[in-house]
Each structure stands twice: as structure tokens, then as C-alpha cells.
TISE-709075 format. One line per field, with one value per residue (C-alpha): residue number from 1; residue in three letters; chain; x, y, z. Coordinates in Angstrom, 2 decimals. Each point is the difference from the previous one (the first is absolute). Layout:
# TISE-709075
k NUM;...
r ala;...
c A;...
x X;...
y Y;...
z Z;...
END
This chain:
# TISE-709075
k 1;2;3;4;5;6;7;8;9;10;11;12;13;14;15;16;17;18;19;20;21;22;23;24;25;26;27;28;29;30;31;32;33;34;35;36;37;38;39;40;41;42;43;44;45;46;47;48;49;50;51;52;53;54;55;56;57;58;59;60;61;62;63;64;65;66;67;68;69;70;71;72;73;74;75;76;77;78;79;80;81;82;83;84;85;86;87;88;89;90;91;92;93;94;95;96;97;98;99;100;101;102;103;104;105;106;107;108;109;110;111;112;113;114;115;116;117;118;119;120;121;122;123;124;125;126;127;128;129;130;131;132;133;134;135;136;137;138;139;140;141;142;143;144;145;146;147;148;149;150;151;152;153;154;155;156;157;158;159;160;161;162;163;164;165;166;167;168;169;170;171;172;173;174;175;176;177;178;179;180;181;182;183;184;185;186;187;188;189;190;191;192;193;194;195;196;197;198;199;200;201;202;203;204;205;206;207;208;209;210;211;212;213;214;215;216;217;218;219;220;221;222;223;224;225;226;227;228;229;230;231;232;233;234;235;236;237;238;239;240;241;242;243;244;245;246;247;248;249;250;251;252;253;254;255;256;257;258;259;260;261;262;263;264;265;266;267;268;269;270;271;272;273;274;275;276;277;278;279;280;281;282;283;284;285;286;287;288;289;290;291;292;293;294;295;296;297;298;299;300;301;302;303;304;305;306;307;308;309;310;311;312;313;314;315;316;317;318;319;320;321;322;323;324;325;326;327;328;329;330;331;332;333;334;335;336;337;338;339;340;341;342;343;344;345;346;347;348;349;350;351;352;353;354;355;356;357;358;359;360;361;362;363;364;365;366;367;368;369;370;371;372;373;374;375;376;377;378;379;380;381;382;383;384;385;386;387;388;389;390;391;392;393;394;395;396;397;398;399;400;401;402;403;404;405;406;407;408;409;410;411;412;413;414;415;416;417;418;419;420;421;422;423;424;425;426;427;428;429;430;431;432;433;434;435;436;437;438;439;440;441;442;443;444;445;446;447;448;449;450;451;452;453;454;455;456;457;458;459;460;461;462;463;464;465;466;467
r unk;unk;unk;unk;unk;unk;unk;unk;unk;unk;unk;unk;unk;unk;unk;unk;unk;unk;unk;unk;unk;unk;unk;unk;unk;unk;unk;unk;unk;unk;unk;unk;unk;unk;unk;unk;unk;unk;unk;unk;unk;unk;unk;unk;unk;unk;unk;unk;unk;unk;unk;unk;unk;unk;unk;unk;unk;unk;unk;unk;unk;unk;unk;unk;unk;unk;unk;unk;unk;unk;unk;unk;unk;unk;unk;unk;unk;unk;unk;unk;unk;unk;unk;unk;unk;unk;unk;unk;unk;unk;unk;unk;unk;unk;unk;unk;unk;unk;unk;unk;unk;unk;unk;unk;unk;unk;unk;unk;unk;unk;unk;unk;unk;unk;unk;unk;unk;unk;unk;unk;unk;unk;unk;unk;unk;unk;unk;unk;unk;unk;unk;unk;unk;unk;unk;unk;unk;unk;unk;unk;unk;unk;unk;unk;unk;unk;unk;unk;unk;unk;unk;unk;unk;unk;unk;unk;unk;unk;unk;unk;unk;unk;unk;unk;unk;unk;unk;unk;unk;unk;unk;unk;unk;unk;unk;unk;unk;unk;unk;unk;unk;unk;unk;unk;unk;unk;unk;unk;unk;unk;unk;unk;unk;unk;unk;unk;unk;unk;unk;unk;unk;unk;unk;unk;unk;unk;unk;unk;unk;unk;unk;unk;unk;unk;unk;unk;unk;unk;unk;unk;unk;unk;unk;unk;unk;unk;unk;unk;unk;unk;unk;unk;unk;unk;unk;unk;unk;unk;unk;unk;unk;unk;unk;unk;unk;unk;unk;unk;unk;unk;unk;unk;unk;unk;unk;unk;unk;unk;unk;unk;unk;unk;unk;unk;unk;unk;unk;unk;unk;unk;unk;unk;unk;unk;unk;unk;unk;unk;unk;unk;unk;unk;unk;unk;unk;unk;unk;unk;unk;unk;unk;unk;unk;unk;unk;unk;unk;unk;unk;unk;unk;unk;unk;unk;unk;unk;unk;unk;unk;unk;unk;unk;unk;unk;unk;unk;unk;unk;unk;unk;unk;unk;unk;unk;unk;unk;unk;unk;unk;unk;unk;unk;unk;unk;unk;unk;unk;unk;unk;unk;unk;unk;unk;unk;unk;unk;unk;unk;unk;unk;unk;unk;unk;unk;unk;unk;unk;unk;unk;unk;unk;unk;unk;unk;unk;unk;unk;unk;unk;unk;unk;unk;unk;unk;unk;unk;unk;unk;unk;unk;unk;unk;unk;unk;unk;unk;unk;unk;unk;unk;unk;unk;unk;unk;unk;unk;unk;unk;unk;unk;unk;unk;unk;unk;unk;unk;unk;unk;unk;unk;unk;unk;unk;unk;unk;unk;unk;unk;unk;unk;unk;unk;unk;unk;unk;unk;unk;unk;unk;unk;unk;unk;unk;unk;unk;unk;unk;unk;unk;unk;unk;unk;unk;unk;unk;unk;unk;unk;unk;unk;unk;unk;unk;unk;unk;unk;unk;unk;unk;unk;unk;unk;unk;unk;unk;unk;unk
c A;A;A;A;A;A;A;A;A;A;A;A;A;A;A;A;A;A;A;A;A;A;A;A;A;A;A;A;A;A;A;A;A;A;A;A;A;A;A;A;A;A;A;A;A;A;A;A;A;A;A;A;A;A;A;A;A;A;A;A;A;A;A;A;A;A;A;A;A;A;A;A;A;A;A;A;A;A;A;A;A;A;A;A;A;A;A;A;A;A;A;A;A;A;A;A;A;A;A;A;A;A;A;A;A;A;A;A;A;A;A;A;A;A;A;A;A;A;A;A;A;A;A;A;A;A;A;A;A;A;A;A;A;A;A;A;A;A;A;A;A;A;A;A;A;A;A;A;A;A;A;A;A;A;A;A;A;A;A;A;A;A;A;A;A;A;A;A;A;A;A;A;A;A;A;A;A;A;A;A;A;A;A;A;A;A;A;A;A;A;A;A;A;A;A;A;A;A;A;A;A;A;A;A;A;A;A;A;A;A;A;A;A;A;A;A;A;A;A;A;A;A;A;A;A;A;A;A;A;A;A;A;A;A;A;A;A;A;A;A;A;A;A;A;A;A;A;A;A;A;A;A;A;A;A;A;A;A;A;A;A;A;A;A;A;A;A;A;A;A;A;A;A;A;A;A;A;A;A;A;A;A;A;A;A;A;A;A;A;A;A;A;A;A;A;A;A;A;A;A;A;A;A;A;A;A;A;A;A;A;A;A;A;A;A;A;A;A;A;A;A;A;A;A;A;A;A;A;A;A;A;A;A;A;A;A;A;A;A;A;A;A;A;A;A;A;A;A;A;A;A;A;A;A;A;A;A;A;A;A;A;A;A;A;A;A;A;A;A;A;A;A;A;A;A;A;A;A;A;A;A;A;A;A;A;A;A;A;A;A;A;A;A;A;A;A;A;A;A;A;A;A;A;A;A;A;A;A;A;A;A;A;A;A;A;A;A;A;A;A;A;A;A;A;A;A;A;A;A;A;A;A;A;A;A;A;A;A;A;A;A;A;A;A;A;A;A;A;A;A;A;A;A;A;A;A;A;A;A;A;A;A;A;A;A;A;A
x 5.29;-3.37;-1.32;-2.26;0.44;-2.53;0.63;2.01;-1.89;2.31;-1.81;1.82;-1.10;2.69;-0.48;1.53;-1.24;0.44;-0.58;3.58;0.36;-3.06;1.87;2.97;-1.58;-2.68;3.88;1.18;-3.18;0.07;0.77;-3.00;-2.33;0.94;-3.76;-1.75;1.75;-2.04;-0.14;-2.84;1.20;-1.77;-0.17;-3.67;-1.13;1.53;1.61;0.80;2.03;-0.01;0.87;1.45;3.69;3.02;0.11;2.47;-2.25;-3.15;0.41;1.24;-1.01;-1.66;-2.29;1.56;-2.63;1.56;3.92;-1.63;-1.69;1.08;-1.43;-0.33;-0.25;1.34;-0.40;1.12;-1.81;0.55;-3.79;-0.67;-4.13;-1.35;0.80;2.65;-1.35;-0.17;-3.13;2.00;3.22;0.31;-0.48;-3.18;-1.72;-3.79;-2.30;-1.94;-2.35;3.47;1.92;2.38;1.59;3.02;1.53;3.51;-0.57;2.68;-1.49;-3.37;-3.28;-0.64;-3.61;-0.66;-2.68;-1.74;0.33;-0.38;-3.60;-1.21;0.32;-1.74;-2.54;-0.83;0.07;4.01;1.14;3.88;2.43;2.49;0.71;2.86;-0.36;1.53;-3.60;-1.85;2.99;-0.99;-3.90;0.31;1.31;-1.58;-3.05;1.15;1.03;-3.28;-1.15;3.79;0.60;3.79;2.21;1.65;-3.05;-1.10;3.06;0.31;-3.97;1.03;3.39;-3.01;-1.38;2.29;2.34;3.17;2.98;0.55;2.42;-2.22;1.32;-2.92;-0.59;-3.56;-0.41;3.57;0.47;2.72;-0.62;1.34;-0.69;1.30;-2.24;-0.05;2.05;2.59;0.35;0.69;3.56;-0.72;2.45;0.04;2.83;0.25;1.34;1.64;-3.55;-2.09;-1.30;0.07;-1.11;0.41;-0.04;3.98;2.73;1.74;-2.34;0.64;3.85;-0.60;-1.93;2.83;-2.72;1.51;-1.84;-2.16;-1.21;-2.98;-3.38;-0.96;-2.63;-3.67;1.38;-1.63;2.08;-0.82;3.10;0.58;3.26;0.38;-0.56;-1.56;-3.39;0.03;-2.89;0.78;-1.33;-1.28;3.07;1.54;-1.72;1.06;2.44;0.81;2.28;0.25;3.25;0.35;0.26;3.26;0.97;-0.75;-2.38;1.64;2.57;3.71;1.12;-4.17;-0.15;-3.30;-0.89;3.83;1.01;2.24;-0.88;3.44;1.23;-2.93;0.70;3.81;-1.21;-2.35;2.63;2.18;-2.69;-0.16;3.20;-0.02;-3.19;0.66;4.33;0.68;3.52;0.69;2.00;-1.86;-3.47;-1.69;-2.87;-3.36;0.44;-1.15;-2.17;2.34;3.38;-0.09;-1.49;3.45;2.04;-0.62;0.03;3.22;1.78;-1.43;1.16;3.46;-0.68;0.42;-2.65;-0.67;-2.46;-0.41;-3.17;-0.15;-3.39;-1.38;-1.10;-2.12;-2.07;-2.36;-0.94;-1.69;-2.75;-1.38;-0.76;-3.90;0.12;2.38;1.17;0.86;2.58;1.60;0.61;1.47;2.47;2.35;0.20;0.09;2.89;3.07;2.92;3.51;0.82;3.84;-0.86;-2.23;1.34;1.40;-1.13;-2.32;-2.60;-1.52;-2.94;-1.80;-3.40;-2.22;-3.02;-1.41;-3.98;-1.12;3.18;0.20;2.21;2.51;-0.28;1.05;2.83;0.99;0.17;2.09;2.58;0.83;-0.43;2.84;2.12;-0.36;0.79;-2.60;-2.62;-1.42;-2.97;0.37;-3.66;0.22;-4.24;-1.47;-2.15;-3.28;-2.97;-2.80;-1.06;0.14;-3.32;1.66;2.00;1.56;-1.04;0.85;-1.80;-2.24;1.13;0.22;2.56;2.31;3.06;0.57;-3.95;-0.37;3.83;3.12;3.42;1.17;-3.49;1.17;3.85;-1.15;-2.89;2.40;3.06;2.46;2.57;-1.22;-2.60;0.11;-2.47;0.25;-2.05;-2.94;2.18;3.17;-2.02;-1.05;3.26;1.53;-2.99;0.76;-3.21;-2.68;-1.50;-3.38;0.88;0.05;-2.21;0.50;-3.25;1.44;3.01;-2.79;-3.12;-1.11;-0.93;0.00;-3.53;-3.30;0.24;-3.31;1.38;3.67;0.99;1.00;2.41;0.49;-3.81;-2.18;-1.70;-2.23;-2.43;0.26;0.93;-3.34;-1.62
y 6.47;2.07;-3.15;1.36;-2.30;-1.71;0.76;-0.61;-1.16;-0.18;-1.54;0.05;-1.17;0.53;0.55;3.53;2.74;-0.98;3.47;0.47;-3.44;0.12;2.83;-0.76;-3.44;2.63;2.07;-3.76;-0.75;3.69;-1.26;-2.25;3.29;3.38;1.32;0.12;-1.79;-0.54;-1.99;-1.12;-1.03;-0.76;1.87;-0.92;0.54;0.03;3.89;0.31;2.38;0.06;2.63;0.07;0.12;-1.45;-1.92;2.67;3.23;-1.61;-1.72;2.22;1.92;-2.82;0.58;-1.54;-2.96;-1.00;-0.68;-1.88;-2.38;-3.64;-1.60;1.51;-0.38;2.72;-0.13;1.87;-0.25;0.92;-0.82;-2.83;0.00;3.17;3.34;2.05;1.70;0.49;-1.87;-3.35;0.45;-2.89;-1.12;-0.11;0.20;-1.10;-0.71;-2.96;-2.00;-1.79;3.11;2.00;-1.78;1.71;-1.66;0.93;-2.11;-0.44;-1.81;-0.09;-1.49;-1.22;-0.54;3.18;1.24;-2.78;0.12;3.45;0.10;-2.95;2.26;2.95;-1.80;-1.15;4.14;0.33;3.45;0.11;2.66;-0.71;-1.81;-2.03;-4.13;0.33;1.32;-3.04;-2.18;2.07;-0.90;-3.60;-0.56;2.29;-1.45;-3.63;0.81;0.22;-3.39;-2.16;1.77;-0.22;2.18;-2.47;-1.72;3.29;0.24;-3.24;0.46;2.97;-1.55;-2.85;3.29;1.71;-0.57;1.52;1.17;1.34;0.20;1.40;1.67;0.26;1.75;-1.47;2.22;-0.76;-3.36;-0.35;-2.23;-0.55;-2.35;-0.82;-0.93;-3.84;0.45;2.50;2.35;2.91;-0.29;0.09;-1.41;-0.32;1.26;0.05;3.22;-0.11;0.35;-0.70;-1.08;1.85;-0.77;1.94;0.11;-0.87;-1.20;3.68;1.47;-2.69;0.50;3.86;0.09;-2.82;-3.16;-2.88;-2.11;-2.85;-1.26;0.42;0.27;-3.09;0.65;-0.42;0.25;1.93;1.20;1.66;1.99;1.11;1.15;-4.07;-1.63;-0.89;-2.29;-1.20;-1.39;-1.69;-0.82;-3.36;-1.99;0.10;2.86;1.96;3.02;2.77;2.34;3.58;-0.23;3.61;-0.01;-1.65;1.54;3.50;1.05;-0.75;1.34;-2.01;-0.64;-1.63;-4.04;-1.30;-3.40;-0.83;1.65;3.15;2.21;0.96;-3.10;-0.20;3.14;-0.97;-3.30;1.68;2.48;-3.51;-1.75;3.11;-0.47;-3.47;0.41;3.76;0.03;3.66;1.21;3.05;1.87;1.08;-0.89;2.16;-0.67;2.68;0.77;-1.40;-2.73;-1.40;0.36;-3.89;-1.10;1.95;-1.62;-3.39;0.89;1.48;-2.47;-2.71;1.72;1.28;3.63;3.00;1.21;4.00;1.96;2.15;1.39;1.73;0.29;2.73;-2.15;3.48;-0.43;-3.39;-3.23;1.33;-2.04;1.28;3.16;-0.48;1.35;-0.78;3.59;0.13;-3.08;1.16;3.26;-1.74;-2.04;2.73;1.15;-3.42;-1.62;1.96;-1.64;-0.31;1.15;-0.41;-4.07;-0.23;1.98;-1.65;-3.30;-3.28;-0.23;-2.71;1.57;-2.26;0.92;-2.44;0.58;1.50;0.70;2.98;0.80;4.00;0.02;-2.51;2.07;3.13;-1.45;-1.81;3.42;1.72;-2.55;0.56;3.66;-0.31;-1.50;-3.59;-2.02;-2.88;-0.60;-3.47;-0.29;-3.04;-0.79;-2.12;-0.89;-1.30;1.52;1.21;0.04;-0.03;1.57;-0.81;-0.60;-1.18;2.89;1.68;3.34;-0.82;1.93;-1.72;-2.19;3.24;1.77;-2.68;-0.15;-3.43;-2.01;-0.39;0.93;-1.70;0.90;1.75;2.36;0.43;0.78;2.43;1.83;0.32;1.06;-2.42;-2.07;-2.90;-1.07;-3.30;-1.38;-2.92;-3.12;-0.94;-3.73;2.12;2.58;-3.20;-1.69;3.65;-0.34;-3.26;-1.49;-2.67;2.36;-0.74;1.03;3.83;2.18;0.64;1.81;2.99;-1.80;-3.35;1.66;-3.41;1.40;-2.00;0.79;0.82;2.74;0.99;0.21;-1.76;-3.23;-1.56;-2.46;-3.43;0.61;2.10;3.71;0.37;0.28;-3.34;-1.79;0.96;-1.37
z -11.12;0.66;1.88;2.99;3.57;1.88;4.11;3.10;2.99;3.72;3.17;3.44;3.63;3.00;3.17;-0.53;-2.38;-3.47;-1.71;-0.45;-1.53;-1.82;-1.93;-0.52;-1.62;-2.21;-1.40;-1.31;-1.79;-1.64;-3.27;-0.01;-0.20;0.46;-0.57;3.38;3.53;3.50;3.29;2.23;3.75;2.83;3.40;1.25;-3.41;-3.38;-0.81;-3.62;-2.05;-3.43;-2.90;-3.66;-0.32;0.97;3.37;1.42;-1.17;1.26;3.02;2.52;3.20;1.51;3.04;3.37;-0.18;-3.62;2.03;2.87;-1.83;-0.31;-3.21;-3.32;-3.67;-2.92;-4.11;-2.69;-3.02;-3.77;-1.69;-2.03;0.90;1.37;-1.12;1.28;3.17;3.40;0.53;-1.52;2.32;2.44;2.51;-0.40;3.59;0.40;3.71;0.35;2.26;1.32;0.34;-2.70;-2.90;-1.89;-3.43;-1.58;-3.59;-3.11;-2.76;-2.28;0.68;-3.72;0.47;2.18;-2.50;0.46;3.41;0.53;-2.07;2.44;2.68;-1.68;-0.95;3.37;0.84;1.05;-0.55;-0.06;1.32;-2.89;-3.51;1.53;-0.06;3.26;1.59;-1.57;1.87;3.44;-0.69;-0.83;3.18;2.60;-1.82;1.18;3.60;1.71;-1.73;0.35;3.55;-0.97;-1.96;-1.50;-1.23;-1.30;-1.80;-1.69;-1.35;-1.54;-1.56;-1.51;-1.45;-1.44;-3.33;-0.38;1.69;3.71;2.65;2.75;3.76;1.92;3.44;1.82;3.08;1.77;-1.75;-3.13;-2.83;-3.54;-3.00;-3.26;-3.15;-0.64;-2.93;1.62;-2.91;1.98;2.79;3.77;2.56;4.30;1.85;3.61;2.48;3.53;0.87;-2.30;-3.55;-3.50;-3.35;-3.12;-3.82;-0.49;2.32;-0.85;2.69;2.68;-0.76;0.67;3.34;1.56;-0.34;-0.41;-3.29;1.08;-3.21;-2.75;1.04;-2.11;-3.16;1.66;3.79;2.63;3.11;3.36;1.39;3.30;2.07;1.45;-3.46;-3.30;-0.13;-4.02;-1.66;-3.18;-2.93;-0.94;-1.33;-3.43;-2.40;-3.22;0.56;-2.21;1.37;-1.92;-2.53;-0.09;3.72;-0.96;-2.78;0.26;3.68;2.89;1.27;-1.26;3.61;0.54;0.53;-0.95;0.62;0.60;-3.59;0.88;-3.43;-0.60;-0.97;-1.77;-2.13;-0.22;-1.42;-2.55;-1.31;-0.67;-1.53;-2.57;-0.84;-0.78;-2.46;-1.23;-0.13;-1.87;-1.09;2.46;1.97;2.89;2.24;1.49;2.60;-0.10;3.77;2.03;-1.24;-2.34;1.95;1.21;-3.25;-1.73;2.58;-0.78;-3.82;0.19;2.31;-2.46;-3.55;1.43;-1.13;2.17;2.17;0.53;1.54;-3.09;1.18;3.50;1.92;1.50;3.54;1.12;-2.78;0.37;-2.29;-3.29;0.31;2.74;-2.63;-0.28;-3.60;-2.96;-0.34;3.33;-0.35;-2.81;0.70;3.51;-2.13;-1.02;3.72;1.38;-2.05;-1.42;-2.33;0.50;-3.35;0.87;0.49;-2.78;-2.95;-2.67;1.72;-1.63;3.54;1.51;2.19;2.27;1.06;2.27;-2.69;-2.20;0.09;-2.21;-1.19;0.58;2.62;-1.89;-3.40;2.05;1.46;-2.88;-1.81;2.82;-0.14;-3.53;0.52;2.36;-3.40;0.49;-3.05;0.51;2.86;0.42;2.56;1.88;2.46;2.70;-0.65;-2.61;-2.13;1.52;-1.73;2.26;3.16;3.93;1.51;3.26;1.92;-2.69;-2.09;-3.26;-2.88;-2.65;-2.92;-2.35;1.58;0.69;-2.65;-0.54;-1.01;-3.57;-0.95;-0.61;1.37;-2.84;-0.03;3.82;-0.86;-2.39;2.31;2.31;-1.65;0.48;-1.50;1.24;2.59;2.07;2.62;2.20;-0.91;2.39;0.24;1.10;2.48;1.79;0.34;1.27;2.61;1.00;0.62;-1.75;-3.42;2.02;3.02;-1.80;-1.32;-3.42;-1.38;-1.36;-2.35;-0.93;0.42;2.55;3.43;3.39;0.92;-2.41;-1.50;-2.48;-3.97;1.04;-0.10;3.23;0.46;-0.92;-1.31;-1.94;-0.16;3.12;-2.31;-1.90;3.29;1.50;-3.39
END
């Protein structure tokens, strides 16, 4: 699925260097960008290192002053607003009145050009086209006047619309917050000696924290070796948590807001079942996205599962291609058929989604080119048919697959026997939580927040609710 990822943000504060940790967290959070990785610590000032690549090609050779320090935030990033350059890695590190500010960011600031043209107008000139500068300004812009950080910070939340899970690093001082709607995952673990938070429970599990809980959707906390200082939110509020967090992002051994995604996908490949049944004699998972989702199918229809296509693990996630040639010319490398399980055989494959539909077509056609009789895509998401404005890069409404066509248009695009998707009513039972407590934009086209030209939910277009 050529879906592009948002980021992975770590924080840590011990009372012993945290480099190692900080690390080892960035590694578990790879899959959540693979385009750029950094850290900012602080040793009497904040030292950063940043570069484009993979967390183990571009943070390495650290200085002596990077191991001795003691608090410490990292990111890696795949872009959803800001181009792809060096300039837009993170963290982003900035000097103020108050000291030095650094800011590790996943999400999207929906109203950043809004934002961002306030500030030029008043004669800002900015270092890059990444929302995650205008999130740095709002608040070093606050500090002087609030003479607290964490006033600071909750202006700037009152500013801004959209999604962020934010580690930030205020001279030697840790804090993180969560967007009042929690779209995007962030969790609290605690060290022998000290606190950590971080984009998924994978990278607490990895660096030997033991999981607290969820930063809570529009909390602000303070961490620091002895403890954790929360400041909530006012009481009671909307949520809508990402579904494709669930369903296709984070990592399958990831709990997010006390759902391990997993059993999620496990659920979803049983839920196909029960609406799309097929006559066959084998499912097969697309690895590895759909291998829980092909689980739960198969356990549920009582036909064999097979891995009938191997990955190549040294080649990475076809999305992160940032051109469409690119990703399909990674496909043939990436995935290669069993054609001893598959020949000869009526398939089931199970794919978490589907968005524009070239990576499905070409493995739909390399299935039957290893001699299966029949291949029926099964897709554990439903249809999507419009984009994410909110943390995910989606493309535009014209290159998607599904708007505008029916099933059988889809089946035949692709090239398969049959094609079944989950229903939006059967995604949110697999999810297990209330249908408002999710965000659904991109399968109902009604967003959580405002969003100029969509509808948002429960109401109207922004533009006819501001009429």
C-alpha cells in the first residue's frame, strides 16, 4: 500500500545519559518514517544531530558531550507538510529570550497556512516549510508574555487545528502533549531512573521501560528522572483517534489507548470473512501488513493459511518511494511468490487497504503469474475516497482507486476475481471503540476538526457552518 507515514517522536530524562536509549527508542519507531531521523539533548545547551536516512546510517559518531547528557528528545520523520529536505528534519532547534527550545512533532497543523501567513505578514522569515516551525513560534512567542512553558504551550494548542503528538526539550526541561482530540498515539513509560515517552509502546518495550499509560488527548506533562507533573485537559471533550493507526501504521505488537493493534487486525481479517465468505483453498497475507488481518480471516473461514509471498525485509515499505515509479518498480523486488503454494490454487489475499490501487494490481498479477486458478482480494479498510489532512500523506481524490467506482469497476481495475473491503460499521467493531471516538475522514469524507471545502462531523462544510 504506497501510503507515506507521518513521524516518530521519543523523549527521555534519567539521571544517566539517555543517548543510548534515545536510540534504541528512534530503531522501534523506524517504520513510522524512514526519510530523515535526529535528536536534540541537553548538556548546557541543546546539541543536535540531524541528517536524511535511516536512524542507524545517520546518527552515529556522536561527540563525547552527546553520551553524557541526561535528557533528550529524537524523531524520525517521513513528510506529510514540508518538502523532503534537510532543512525540514527534526528536531527542530530554535534560541529564545528564555533560553533554547527544541520540538520532535508527528502530526499536521491543518490550518498552518493560515498560520504561517500571520506570521509573514507581521515580517517572520522562516528557516523551513514544515508546520512543525509555526508550532516552535507560537510558543516561544507566548513565553515571555505567560512566563511559563506550559502556559505557552496550551495558548498555542488554542491556536492551532489539527493533529500533534509533540516531545519537546526547553533548555534542560522535558515536556510532551497530545492534541485534544488524540488523533496521533503517544504513551509514558517510566525507567529505573527515569521517564520516557514515545510515539508507540513498541519503543518503550525496546529500551526496557516499563508502560505507564497514554498521555491523555489535550494533556500537557513535565518529565523529570523523580516523576511526571500532568496537566490535563478540561473534562469530557470529543476524541478521534487515527483508524489507520490501528489498522495499518503502527507497529502490530503497539497498544494505543489500551487497544493492542494485533487483535485489532486479527479481528478485521474475521470481520472480512463474515461479510466477504469466498470458496478457496488457500489465504495468503501481503507481508507484512496484512499477515494478522489473514490470520484472523483464515482462523475464521477454516481454510489454510500460507505465506505464498516471501518479503524481501532489506528492502523497505513501498510507500516511502516519493514517486510512483519508484514503488512499483520496488514491488517485484520487495515481494516474491511461492509458486509451489499457489499454483493450481483458488487465493484468498488479504491486504490491510487498498488506496491507489497500483501496488494491489501488481501483486494481483504476480499471483496468477505464479498459476493460481482464482485470486480474491480481501481489504481489511474500507474504501477510501478522500484524503488525510491530519498526519497522514495521502494523495488527492484523483488518484485514489475507489471515489466514483463500484466494486466491480475496482475488481476489474485491479485484476481480480473478486474484491472485498470491510464496511466502515465492521472496521469500528474490529477497533473496539465508540464510531465517534475515531477518525473516519478518509472512508466518510466527515473530518474531526474544520477543514476548508470538507464537511466536518456531525455538521456541515466549514464553509456553510461559518454562514
Amino acid at each position: 500500500m504506497p501510503l507515506r507515514e507521518a513521524c516518530g517522536v521519543v523523549g527521555i530524562t534519567t539521571t544517566t545519559p539517555v543517548l543510548h536509549n534515545l536510540l534504541i527508542g528512534l530503531r522501534a519507531l523506524q517504520h513510522r518514517g524512514q526519510e530523515s531521523a535526529g535528536v536534540a539533548l541537553w548538556d548546557e545547551g541543546h546539541l543536535t544531530r540531524r541528517g536524511m536516512g535511516l536512524v542507524a546510517e545517520v546518527l552515529t559518531n556522536f561527540e563525547t558531550r552527546f553520551h553524557d547528557a541526561k535528557a533528550g528528545i529524537g524523531h524520525v520523520r517521513y513528510s506529510t507538510a514540508g518538502s523532503s529536505s534537510l532543512r525540514n528534519a527534526q528536531p527542530i532547534t530554535a534560541s529564545f529570550a528564555t533560553g533554547e527550545l527544541s520540538l520532535a512533532h508527528n502530526g499536521t497543523i491543518a490550518n498552518q497556512q493560515e498560520l504561517r501567513e500571520q506570521w509573514e505578514t507581521e515580517g517572520a522569515a522562516f528557516m523551513s516549510d514544515t508546520d512543525s516551525e509555526i508550532i516552535v513560534r507560537l510558543i516561544a512567542h507566548r513565553l515571555p508574555h505567560t512566563g511559563s512553558i506550559v502556559s505557552a504551550i496550551r495558548e498555542a494548542m488554542g491556536r492551532m487545528v489539527g493533529s500533534y503528538s509533540i516531545a519537546l526539550l526547553h533548555n534542560d526541561e522535558l515536556f510532551a502533549f497530545r492534541d485534544p482530540l488524540g488523533i496521533k498515539p503517544l504513551c509514558l513509560g517510566e525507567l529505573p531512573d527515569g521517564h520516557v515517552v514515545a510515539s508507540e509502546s513498541v519503543a518503550l518495550d525496546a529500551m526496557g521501560a516499563t508502560f505507564v499509560r497514554d498521555i491523555t488527548p489535550g494533556e500537557i506533562v513535565q518529565l523529570t528522572p523523580e516523576g511526571v507533573t500532568s496537566h490535563p485537559p478540561p473534562a469530557g471533550g470529543e476524541r478521534a483517534f487515527c483508524m489507520f493507526e490501528y489498522v495499518y501504521f503502527a507497529r502490530p505488537d503497539s497498544r494505543m489507548d489500551g487497544t493492542l493493534a494485533y487483535s485489532v487486525r486479527q479481528e478485521l481479517g474475521r470481520q472480512l470473512w463474515n461479510e466477504h465468505p469466498v470458496e478457496a483453498d488457500l489465504v495468503v497475507p501481503v507481508p507484512d501488513s496484512g499477515i494478522a488481518h489473514a490470520l484472523g480471516f483464515a482462523e475464521a473461514a477454516g481454510i489454510p493459511y500460507r505465506e505464498g509471498l516471501i518479503k524481501n525485509r532489506y528492502v523497505w515499505r513501498s510507500f516511502i518511494q516519493p514517486h510512483d515509479e519508484q514503488r512499483k518498480a520496488t514491488i517485484n523486488e520487495k515481494l516474491n511468490p511461492i509458486r509451489e503454494f499457489l499454483e493450481g490454487q483458488r487465493v484468498v489475499l488479504i491486504d490491510d487497504s487498498v488506496v491507489r490501487g497500483n501496488t494491489s494490481r501488481r501483486i494481483v498479477a504476480r499471483v496468477r503469474e505464479a498459476g493460481a486458478s482464482e485470486v480474491h482480494l480481501r481489504v481489511g479498510c474500507p474504501p477510501i475516497i478522500s484524503p488525510c489532512y491530519l498526519g497522514i500523506d495521502m494523495p488527492s481524490r484523483d488518484e485514489f482507486i475507489a471515489p466514483g467506482k463500484s466494486v466491480a469497476d475496482i475488481t476489474r481495475d485491479i485484476g481480480a476475481d473478486s474484491v472485498g473491503y470491510i464496511s466502515i460499521d465492521g472496521l469500528v467493531r474490529a477497533i473496539g471503540k465508540p464510531h465517534d471516538d475515531l477518525c473516519l475522514g478518509c472512508i466518510n469524507e466527515e473530518y474531526p476538526v474544520p477543514i476548508p471545502g470538507e464537511r466536518v462531523r456531525g455538521q456541515a462544510t466549514l464553509e456553510e457552518f461559518e454562514a
